[in-house]
RODO-2510 file (C-alpha; in nm, 4 decimals, decimal comma):
residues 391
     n   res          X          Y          Z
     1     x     3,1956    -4,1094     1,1054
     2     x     2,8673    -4,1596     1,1960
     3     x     2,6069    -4,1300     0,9366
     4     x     2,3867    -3,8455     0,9134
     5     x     1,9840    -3,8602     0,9893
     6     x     1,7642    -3,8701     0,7609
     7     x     1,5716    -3,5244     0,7616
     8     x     1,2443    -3,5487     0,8407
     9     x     0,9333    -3,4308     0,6584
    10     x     0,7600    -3,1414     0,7295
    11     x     0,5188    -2,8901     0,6106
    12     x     0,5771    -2,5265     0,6027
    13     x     0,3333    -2,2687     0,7764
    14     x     0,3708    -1,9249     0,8120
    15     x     0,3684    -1,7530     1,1518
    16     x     0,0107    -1,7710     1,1684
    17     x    -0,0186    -2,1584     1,0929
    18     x    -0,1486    -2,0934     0,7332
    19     x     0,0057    -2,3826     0,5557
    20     x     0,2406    -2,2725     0,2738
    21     x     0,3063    -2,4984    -0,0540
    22     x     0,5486    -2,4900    -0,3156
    23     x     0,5842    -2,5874    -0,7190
    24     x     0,6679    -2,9032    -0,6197
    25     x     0,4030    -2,9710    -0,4516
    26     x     0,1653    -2,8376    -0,7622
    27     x     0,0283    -3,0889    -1,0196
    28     x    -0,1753    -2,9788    -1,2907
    29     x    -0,4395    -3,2552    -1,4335
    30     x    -0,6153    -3,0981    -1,6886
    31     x    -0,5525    -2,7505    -1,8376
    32     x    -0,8502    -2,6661    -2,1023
    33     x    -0,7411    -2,4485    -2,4338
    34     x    -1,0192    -2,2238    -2,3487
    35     x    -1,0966    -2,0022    -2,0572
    36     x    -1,4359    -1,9335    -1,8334
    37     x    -1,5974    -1,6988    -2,1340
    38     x    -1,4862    -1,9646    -2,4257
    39     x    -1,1603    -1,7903    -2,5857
    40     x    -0,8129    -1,8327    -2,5457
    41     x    -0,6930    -1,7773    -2,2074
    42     x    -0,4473    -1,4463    -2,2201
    43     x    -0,2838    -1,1887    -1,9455
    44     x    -0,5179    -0,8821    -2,0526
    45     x    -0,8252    -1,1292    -2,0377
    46     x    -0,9365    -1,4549    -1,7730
    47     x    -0,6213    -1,6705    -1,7253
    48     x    -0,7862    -1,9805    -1,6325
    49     x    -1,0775    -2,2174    -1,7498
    50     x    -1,2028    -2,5653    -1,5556
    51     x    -0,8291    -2,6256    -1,4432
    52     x    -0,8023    -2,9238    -1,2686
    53     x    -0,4704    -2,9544    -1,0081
    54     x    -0,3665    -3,0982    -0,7272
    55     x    -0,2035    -2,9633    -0,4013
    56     x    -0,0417    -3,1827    -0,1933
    57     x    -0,2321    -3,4844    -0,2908
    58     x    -0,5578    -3,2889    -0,2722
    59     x    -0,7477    -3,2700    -0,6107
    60     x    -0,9275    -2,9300    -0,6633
    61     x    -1,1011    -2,7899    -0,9766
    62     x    -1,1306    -2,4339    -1,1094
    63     x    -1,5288    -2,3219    -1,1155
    64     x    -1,6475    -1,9810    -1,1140
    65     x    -1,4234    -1,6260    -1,1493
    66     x    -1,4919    -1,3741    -0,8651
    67     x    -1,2902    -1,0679    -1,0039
    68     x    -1,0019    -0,8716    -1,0764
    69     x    -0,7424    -0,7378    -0,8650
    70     x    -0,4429    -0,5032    -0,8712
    71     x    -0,1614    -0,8234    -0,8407
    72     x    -0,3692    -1,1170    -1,0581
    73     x    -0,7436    -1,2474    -1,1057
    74     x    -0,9372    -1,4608    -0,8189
    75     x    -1,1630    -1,7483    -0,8815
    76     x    -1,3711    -2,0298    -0,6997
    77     x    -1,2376    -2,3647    -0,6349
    78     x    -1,3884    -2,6776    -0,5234
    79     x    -1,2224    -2,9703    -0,3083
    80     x    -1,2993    -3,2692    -0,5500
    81     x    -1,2892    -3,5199    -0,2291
    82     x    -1,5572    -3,2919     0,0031
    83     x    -1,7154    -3,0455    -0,2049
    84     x    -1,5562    -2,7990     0,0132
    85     x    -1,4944    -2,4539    -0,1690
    86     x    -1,2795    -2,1408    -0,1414
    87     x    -1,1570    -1,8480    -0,3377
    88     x    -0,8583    -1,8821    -0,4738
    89     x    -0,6307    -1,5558    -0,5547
    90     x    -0,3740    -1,6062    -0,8470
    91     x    -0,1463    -1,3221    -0,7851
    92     x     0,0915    -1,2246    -1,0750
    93     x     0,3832    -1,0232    -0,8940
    94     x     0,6882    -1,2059    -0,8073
    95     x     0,7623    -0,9895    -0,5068
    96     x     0,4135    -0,9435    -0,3695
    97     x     0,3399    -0,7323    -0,0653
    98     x     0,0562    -0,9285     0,0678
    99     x     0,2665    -1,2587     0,0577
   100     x     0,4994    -1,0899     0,2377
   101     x     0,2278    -0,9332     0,5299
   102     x     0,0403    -1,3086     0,5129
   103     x     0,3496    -1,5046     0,5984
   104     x     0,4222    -1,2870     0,9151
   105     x     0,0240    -1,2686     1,0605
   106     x    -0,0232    -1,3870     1,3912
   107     x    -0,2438    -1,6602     1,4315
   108     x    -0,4686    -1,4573     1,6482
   109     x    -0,5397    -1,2536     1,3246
   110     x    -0,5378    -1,5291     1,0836
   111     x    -0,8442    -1,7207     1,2613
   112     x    -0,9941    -1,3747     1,4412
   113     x    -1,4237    -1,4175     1,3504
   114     x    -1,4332    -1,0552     1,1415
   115     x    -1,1146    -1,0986     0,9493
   116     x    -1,1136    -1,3480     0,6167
   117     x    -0,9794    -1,6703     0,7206
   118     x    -0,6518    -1,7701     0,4762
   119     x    -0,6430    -2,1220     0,4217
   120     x    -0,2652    -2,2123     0,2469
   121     x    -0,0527    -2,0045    -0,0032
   122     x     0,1116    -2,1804    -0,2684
   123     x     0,4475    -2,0363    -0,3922
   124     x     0,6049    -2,0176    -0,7267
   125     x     0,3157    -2,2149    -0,9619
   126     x     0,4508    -1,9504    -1,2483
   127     x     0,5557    -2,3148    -1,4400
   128     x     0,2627    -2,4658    -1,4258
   129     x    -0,0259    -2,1665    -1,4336
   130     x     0,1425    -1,8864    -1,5592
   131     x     0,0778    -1,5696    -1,4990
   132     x     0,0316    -1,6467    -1,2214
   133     x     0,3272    -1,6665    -0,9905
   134     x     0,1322    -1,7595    -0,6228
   135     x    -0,2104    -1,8297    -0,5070
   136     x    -0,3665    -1,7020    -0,1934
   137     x    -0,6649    -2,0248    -0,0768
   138     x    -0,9280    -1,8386     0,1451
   139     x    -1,2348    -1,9110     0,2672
   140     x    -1,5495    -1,8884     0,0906
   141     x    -1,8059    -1,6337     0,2255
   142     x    -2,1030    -1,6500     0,0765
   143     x    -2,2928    -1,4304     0,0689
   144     x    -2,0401    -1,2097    -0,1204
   145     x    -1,9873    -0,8073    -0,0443
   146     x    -2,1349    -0,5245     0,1619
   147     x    -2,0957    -0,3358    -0,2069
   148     x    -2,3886    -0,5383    -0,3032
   149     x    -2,6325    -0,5253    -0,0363
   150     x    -2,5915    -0,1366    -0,1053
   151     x    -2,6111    -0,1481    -0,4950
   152     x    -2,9397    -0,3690    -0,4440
   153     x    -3,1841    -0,2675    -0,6669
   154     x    -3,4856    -0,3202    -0,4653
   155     x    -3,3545    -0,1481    -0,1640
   156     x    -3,1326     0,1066    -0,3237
   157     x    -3,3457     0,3868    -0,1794
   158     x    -3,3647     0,2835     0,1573
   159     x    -3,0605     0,3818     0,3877
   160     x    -2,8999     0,0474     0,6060
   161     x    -3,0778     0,1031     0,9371
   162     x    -2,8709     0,2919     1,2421
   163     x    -2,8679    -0,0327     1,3994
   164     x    -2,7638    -0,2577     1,1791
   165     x    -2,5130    -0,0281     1,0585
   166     x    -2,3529    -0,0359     1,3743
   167     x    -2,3467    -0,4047     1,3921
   168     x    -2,1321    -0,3890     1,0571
   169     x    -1,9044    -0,1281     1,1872
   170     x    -1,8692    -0,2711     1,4981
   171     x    -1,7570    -0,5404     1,3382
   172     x    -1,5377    -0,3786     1,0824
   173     x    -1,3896    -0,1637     1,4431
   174     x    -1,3308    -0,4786     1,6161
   175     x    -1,1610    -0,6672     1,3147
   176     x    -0,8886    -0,3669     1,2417
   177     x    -0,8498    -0,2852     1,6029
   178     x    -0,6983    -0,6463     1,6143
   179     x    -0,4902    -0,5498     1,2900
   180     x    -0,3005    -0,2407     1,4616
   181     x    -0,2699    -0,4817     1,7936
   182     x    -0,0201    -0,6550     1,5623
   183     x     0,0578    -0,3985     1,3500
   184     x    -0,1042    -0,4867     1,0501
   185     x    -0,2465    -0,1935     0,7973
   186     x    -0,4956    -0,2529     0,5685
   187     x    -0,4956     0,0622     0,3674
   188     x    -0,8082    -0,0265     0,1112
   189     x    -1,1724    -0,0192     0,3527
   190     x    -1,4522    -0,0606     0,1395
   191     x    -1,7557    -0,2024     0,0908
   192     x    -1,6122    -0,4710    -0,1793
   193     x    -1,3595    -0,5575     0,0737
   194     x    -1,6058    -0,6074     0,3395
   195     x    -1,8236    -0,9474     0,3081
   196     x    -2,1007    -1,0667     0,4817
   197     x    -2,1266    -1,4058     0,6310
   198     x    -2,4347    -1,6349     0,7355
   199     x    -2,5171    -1,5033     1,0157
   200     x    -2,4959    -1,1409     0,9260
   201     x    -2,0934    -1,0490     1,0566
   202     x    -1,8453    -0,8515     0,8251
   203     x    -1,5181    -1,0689     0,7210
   204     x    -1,2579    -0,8272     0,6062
   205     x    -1,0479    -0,9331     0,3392
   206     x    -0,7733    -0,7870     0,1050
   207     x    -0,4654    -0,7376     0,2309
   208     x    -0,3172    -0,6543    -0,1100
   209     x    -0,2237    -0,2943     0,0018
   210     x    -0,1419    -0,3888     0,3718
   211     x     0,1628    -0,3058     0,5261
   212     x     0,3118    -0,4462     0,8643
   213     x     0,4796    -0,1981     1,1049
   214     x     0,8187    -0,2787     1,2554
   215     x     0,8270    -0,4152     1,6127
   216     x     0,9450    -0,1418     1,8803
   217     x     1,0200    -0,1652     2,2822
   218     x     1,0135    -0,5691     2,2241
   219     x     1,3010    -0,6587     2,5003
   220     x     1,0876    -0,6863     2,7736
   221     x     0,8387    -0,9475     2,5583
   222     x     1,0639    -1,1336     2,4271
   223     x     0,9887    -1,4085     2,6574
   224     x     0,5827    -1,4918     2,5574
   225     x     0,4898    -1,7422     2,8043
   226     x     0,1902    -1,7269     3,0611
   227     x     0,2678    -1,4759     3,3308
   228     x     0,2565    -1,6438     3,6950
   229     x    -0,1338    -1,6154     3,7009
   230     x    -0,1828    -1,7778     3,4000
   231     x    -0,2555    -1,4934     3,2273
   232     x    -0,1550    -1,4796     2,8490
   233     x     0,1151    -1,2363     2,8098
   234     x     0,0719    -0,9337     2,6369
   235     x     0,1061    -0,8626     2,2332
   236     x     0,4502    -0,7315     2,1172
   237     x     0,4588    -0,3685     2,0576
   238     x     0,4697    -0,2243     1,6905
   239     x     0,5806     0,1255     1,6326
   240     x     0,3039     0,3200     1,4328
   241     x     0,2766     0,2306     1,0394
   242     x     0,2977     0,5174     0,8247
   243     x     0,4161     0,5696     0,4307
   244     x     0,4518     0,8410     0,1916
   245     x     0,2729     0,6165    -0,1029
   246     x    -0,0843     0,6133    -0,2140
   247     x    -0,2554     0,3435    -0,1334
   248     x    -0,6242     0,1994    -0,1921
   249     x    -0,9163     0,3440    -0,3557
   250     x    -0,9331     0,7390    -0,4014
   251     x    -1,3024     0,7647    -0,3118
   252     x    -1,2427     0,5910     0,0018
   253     x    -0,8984     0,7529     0,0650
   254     x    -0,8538     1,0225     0,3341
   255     x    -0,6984     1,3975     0,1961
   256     x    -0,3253     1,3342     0,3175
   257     x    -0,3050     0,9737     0,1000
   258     x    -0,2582     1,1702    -0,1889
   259     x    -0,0761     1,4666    -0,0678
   260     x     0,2594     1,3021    -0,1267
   261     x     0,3461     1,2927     0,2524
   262     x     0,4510     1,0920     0,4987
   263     x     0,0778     1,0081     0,6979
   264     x    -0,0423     0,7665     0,9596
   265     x    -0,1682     0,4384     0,8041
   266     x    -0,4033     0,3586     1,0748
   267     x    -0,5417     0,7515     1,1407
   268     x    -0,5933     0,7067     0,7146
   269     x    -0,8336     0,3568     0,7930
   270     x    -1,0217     0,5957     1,0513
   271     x    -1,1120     0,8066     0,7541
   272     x    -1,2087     0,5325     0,5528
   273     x    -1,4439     0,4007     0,7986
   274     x    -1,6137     0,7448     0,7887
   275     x    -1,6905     0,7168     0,4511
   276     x    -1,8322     0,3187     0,4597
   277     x    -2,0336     0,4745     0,7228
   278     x    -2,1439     0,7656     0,4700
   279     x    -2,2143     0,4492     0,2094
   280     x    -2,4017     0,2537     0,4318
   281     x    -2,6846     0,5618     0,4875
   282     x    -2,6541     0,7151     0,1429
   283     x    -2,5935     0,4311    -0,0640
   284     x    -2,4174     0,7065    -0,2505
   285     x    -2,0411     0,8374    -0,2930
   286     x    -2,0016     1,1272    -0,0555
   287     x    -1,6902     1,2929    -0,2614
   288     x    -1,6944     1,4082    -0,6117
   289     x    -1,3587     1,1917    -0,6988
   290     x    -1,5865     0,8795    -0,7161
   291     x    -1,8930     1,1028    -0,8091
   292     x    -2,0530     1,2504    -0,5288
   293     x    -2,1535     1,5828    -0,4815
   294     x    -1,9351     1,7348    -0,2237
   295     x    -1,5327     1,6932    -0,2095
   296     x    -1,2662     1,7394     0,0036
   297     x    -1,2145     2,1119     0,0514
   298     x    -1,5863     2,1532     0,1916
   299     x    -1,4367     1,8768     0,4820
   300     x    -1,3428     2,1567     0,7160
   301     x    -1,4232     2,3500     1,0738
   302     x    -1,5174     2,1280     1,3436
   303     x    -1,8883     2,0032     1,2709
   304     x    -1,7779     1,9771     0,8511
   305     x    -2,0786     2,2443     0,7615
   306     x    -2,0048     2,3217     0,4252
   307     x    -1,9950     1,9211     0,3100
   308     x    -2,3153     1,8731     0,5198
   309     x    -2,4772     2,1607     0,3296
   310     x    -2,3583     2,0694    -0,0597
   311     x    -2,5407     1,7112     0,0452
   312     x    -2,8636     1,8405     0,1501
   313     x    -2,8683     2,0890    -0,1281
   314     x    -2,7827     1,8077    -0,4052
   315     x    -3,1008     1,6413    -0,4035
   316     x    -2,9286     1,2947    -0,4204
   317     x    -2,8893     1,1497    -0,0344
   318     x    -3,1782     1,0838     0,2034
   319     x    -3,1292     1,2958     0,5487
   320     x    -2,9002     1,2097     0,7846
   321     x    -2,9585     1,2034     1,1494
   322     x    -2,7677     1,4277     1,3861
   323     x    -2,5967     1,1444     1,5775
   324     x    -2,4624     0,9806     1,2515
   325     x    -2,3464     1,2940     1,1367
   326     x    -2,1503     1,3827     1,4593
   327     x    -1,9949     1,0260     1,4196
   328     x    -1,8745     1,0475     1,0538
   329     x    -1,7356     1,4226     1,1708
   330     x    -1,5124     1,3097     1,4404
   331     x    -1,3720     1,0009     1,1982
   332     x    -1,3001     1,3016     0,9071
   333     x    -1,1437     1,5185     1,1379
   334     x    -0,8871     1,7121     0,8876
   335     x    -0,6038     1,6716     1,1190
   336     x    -0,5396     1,3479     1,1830
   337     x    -0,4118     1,2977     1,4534
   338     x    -0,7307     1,4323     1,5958
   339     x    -0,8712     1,1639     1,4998
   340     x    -0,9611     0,8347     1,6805
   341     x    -0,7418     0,5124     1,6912
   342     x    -0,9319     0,1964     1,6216
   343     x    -0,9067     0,0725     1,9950
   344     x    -1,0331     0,3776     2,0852
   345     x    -1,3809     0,3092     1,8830
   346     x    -1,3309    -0,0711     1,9981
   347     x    -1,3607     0,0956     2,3906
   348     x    -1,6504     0,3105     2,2380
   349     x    -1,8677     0,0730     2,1325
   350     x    -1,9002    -0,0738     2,5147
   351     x    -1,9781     0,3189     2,6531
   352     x    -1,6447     0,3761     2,7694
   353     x    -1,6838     0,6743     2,9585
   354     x    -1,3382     0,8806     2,9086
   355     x    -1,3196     0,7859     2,5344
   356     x    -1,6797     0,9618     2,4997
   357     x    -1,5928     1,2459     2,6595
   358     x    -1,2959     1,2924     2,4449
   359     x    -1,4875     1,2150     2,1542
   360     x    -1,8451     1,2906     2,2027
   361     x    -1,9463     1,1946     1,8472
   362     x    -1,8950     0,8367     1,9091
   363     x    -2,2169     0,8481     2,1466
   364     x    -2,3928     0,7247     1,8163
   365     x    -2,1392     0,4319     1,7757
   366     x    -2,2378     0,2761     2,1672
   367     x    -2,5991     0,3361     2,1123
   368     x    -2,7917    -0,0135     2,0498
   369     x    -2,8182    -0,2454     1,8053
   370     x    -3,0910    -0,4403     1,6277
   371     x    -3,1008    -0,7704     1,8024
   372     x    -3,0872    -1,0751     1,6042
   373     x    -3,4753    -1,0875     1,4650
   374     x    -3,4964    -0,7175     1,3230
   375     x    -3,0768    -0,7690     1,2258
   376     x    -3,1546    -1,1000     1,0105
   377     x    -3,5101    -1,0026     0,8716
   378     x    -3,3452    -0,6417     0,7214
   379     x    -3,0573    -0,8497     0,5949
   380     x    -3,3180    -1,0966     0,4135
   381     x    -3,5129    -0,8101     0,2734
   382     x    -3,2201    -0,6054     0,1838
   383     x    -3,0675    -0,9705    -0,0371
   384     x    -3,3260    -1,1770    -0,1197
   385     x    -3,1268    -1,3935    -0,2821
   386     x    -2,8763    -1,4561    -0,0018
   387     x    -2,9257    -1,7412     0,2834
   388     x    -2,8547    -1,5639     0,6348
   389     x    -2,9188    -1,7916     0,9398
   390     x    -2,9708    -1,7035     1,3319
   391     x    -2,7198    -1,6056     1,5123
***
């Protein structure tokens, strides 16, 4: 009998390419008694102080924590050989969703410009850095969340410009219209999950309450090489995502997430949009459940009068304009499946005539943006104390 080869090394990736680690391949170096605010590290308080570990050979140190998050804490890391950093989510559930979503993404997704770019997971550290029982290594964008451009004190009374704003949803449009290509959900758009890079663009991130639809009408795709013309092939289909469970943020939410029904994930992102846009003008919560003036049951009829009226009588919000208005209306559409798709706002945003006639409010979404000087000089005197370079 012949002997049997040797197997051969490899490293594990996920669909996508991102690399994935496992225990074994986790050293810890140096694990400090105390954590990042000088007490005993414990599950109700930071888990983690300067750990020092190694991944695969590569040394990396524990800096800075970022922030809590439903499955575990995140922190920044440093590369000890390049200085190279990332944030590092150290997820506590043993059976956790987003693992689960990350190991199936496409690698169109994984490396698309407006969607957070995952760098390796590492599986089953529970041994060595309990409570944690994964971590999620992605890149490092720094100039941190939309949430804090908005809550900036010396700009807190002036409303994002229209055109900028539409360079931040466009980019927010184009990012999940790649999601539902692949079926991908994200269920939890908000300004905190939307951060802004260097030169200005939104990276989405979280996928902590996404969801992945199942493929559907797949025979004819199965084979995914070039077509005769050279021309890539197209995406597998996915059957619409829905769920019966709330998800995400209630502020944020649309009315039929908590409803206890079955509703369309995607049609529920739409709505959340609407309200980001309502953010990005207001600087404000639009809905009394995350204390705004007006709440859902004034969303109704098709130009939402009654909302629009309970925010101009408030006080508290500067005035819309018209356009914006008739945007945000046809994204909160009470029946949603009156409401837009995410392609459809991605066709928008280059004047596409039949989607505008079907939904005239988007006129406000292909209107112009700020070019690059007026984009980058509101950016620098919205955060002064971020670095934004030219696009």
């Amino acid at each position: 009998m012949s002997p049997m080869a040797q197997p051969a090394l490899s490293r594990a990736v996920s669909d996508g390419c991102i690399p994935v680690y496992h225990s074994s391949d986790l050293k810890v170096t140096h694990k400090p008694a105390f954590n990042l605010d000088g007490i005993s590290p414990a599950e109700d308080r930071l888990w983690y102080g300067n750990v020092a570990f190694e991944i695969a050979g590569q040394h990396w140190v524990i800096d800075k924590f970022v922030n809590y998050g439903g499955e575990g804490q995140t922190y920044l890391v440093t590369r000890s050989s390049d200085g190279k950093r990332c944030v590092a989510k150290f997820g506590s559930q043993s059976d956790s969703r987003e693992i689960k979503v990350l190991k199936t993404l496409p690698r169109r997704l994984v490396r698309h410009p407006n969607f957070v770019t995952y760098e390796m997971i590492v599986l089953d550290v529970q041994g060595a850095l309990a409570p944690a029982n994964h971590i999620i290594f992605m890149e490092h964008v720094p100039n941190g969340e939309v949430f804090e451009m908005l809550s900036e004190p010396s700009a807190s009374h002036t409303p994002v410009s229209e055109g900028t704003m539409r360079r931040f949803l466009r980019d927010v449009i184009r990012g999940m219209a790649e999601c539902y290509r692949f079926g991908v959900t994200h269920r939890d758009l908000k300004p905190e999950n939307l951060l802004i890079n260097e030169q200005g663009s939104i990276v989405i991130i979280d996928l902590g309450h996404a969801k992945r639809g199942e493929h559907g009408g797949l025979a004819p795709l199965l084979n995914r090489s070039p077509v005769g013309d050279g021309t890539p092939p197209p995406p597998p289909v996915y059957l619409r995502t829905s769920s019966a469970n709330p998800y995400g943020t209630v502020g944020f939410n649309a009315p039929e997430v908590n409803l206890g029904i079955k509703y369309d994930c995607e049609l529920a992102d739409i709505w959340s949009l609407g309200v980001i846009a309502f953010y990005l003008h207001a600087k404000l919560p639009a809905f009394s459940v995350a204390g705004g003036a007006a709440c859902w049951g004034d969303i109704t009829g098709t130009d939402n009068d009654p909302f629009w009226r309970e925010i101009k009588s408030s006080g508290w919000y500067p005035s819309f304009p018209s356009g914006l208005i008739q945007f945000i209306n046809v994204l909160w559409c009470t029946d949603p499946a009156k409401r837009p798709s995410f392609n459809m706002l991605k066709r928008a945003t280059t004047g596409d005539s039949d989607t505008l006639a079907q939904f005239p409010g988007l006129q406000w979404l292909a209107q112009p943006v700020n070019d690059s000087a007026a984009f980058l000089r509101e950016l620098r005197n919205s955060c002064p104390e971020k670095i934004f370079k030219a696009c």
